[in-house]
N, C-alpha and C positions, 0 to 999 in steps of 0.2 A: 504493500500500500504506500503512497505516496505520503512521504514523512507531516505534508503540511495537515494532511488529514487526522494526527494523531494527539493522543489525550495523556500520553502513556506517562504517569507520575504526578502528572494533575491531582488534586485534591479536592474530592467532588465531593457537595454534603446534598443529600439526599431526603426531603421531606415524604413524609408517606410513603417512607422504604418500604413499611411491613407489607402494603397492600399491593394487588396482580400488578399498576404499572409501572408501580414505585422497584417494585422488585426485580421488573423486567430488563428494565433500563440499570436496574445499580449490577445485575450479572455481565450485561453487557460491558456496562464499563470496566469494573473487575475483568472479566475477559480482553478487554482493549489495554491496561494497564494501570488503568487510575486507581488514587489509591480513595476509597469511600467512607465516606462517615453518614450513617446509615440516620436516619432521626422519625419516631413514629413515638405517638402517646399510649401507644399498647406496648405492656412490656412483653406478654407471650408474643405476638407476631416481631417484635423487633428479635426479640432472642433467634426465633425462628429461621430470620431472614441471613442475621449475623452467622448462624451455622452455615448456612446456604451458600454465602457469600466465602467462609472461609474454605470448605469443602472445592473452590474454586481457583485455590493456591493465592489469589493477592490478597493486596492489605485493604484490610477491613476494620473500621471502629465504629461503635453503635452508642446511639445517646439517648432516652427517652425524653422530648419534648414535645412543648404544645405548639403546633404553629400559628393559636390565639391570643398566646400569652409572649409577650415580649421580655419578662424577665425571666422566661424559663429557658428562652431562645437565648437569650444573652450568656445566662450560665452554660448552655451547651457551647453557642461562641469562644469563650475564653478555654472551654476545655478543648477545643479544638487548637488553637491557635499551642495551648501549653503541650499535646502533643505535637503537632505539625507545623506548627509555625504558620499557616498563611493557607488560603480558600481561594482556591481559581476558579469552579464552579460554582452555583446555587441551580437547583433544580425544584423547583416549587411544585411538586406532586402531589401532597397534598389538597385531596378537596371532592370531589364529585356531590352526587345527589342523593338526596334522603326520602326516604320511601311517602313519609310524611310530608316532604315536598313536589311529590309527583300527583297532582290532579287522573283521580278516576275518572273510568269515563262517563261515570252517571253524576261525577261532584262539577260542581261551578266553580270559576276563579274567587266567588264572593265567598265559599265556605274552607277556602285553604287558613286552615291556623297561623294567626299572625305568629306564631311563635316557632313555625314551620319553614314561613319564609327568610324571619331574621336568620333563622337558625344556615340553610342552603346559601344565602347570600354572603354571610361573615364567612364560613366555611372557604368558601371557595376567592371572596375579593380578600378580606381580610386572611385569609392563609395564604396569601401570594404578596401582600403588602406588607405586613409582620416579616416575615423572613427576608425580605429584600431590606429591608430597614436595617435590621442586625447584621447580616452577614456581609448584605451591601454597602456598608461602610467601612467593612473591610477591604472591599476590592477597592475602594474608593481611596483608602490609604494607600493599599498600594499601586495604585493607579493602573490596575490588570484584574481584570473578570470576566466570568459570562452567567450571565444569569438566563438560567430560560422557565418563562411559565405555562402552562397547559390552559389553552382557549378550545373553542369547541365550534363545531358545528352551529350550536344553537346559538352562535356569535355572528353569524352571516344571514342568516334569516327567520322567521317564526317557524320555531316547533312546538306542534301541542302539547299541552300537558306538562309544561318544566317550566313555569315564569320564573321562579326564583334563580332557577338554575342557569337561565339563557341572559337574564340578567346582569348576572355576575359574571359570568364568562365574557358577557360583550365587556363589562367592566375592566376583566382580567385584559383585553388585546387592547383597549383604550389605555389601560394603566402601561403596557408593556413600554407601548410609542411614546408618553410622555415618559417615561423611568428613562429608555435611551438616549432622548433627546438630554435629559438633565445629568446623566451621567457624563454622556460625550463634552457638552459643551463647561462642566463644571471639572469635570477630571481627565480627560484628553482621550482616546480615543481607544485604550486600552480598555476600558469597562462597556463592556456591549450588553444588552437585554433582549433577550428575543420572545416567541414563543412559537409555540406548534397547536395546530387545531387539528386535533386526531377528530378521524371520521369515525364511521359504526364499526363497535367491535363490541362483540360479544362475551359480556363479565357479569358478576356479582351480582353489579349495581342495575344492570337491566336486564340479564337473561328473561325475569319474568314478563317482561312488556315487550321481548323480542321473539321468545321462542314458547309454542304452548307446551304443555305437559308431557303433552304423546312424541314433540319433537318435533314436530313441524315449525312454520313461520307465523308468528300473528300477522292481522290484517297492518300493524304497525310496521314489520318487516316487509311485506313484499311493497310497501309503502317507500320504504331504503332502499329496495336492490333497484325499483323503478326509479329511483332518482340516481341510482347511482354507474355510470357509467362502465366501471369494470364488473358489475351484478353481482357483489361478494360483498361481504364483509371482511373489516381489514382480519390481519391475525398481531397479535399485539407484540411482537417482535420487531412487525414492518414500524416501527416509529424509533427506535433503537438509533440507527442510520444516521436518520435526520436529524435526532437531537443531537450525535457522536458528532457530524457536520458542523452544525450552527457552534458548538462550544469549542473548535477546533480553528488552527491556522488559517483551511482552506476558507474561513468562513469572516477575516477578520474585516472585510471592510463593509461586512452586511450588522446592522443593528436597525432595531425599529422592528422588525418584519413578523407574520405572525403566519407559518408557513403551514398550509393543508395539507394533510398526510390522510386523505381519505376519498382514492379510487375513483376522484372527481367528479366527486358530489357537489362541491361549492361552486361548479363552472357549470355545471349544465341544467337547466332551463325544464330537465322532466319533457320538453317537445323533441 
């Protein structure tokens, strides 16, 4: 591989290690070289992920933090820095959506629990703004980083059923563009913010609203594969690449961007 493409010794911290993309991407990297510091508020899935990671021969450290709480970030900060010295990456993983934030199909926008929405919203703008505060002031010292955060599909246009969650996300690609712009012109050109808007992929967080019981596709899904160009959904590997990309050499005079990793669903029209 071409050496500008590489991460290898990098010092990647990791929000929402414990969970499928948090975990996908922190193997990836461990496989590419970087060394991770893994960061989740569950202490069984961080333990979990930190075996994971080690069983993979590189350097791994795991921290339990809140990515709502800024001074729980902060102590994980300092303990990072007193092992490693210095954070080349930030990956803001943490966040997705809450069951309790997902509008049924027989509920109205007017009966979602206001404590449903605060809750989907802070999750995902505030767990991408919190982290970038802490660690981003690292890079900011030392005038070299990449931060990158997870925007969505439901950032490019209306999908049903997620207000809170489409909300936040469009929030998350707004916040990215302003963080770059004030990084670049306040600390020079060495600290970049990007993010990725992964398309459908099949997890957790929506297997039930994507796939029925018996295994077939809901009416939601073939709803996807009609909008979606290549008729698949992604597999959660394919995003791996692009984040390795954007936090890498070959990627340094791109910031601001908030790149579609989904089968070209965001370009095509459904005609």
């Amino acid at each position: 591989m071409n050496s500008s493409f590489s991460i290898e010794g990098k010092v990647a911290v990791i929000t929402g290690a414990g969970g499928v993309l948090g975990g996908s991407i922190a193997k990836s990297f461990i496989k590419a070289g970087a060394k991770v510091v893994a960061i989740d508020i569950r202490q069984e899935q961080l333990d979990t992920r930190i075996e994971e990671l080690r069983k993979e021969g590189g350097e791994v450290i795991g921290f339990v933090g809140n990515a709502l709480d800024i001074e729980s970030l902060k102590k994980v900060a300092a303990q990072i820095m007193d092992a490693w010295g210095r954070i080349d990456i930030l990956l803001n993983i943490a966040g997705g959506n809450t069951p309790g934030g997902t509008l049924r199909p027989d509920q109205e926008f007017f009966d979602m629990p206001v404590a449903e929405w605060e809750k989907v919203t802070s999750l995902n703008l505030n767990g991408t703004v919190y982290p970038s505060m802490v660690f981003g002031k690292i890079m900011a010292e030392q005038k070299s980083g990449s931060i990158i955060n997870i925007s969505s599909m439901a950032a490019y246009s209306a999908i049903t059923r997620v207000p809170g969650y489409s909300a936040a996300k469009t929030a998350v690609s707004n916040f990215t563009q302003w963080l770059a712009t004030e990084m670049a012109l306040k600390y020079g050109e060495g600290v970049r913010v990007n993010a990725i808007a992964p398309g459908f992929f099949i997890g957790d967080q929506n297997r039930a609203v994507l796939i029925n019981p018996d295994g077939s596709l809901t009416e939601r899904s073939q709803k996807v594969l009609a909008k979606t160009p290549m008729k698949r959904f992604g597999d959660i590997n394919e995003l791996n690449g692009a984040v390795q990309f954007l936090c890498s050499e070959a990627a340094s005079f791109i910031t601001g961007v908030v790149l579609p990793v989904d089968g070209g669903f965001s370009a095509f029209s459904g005609v």
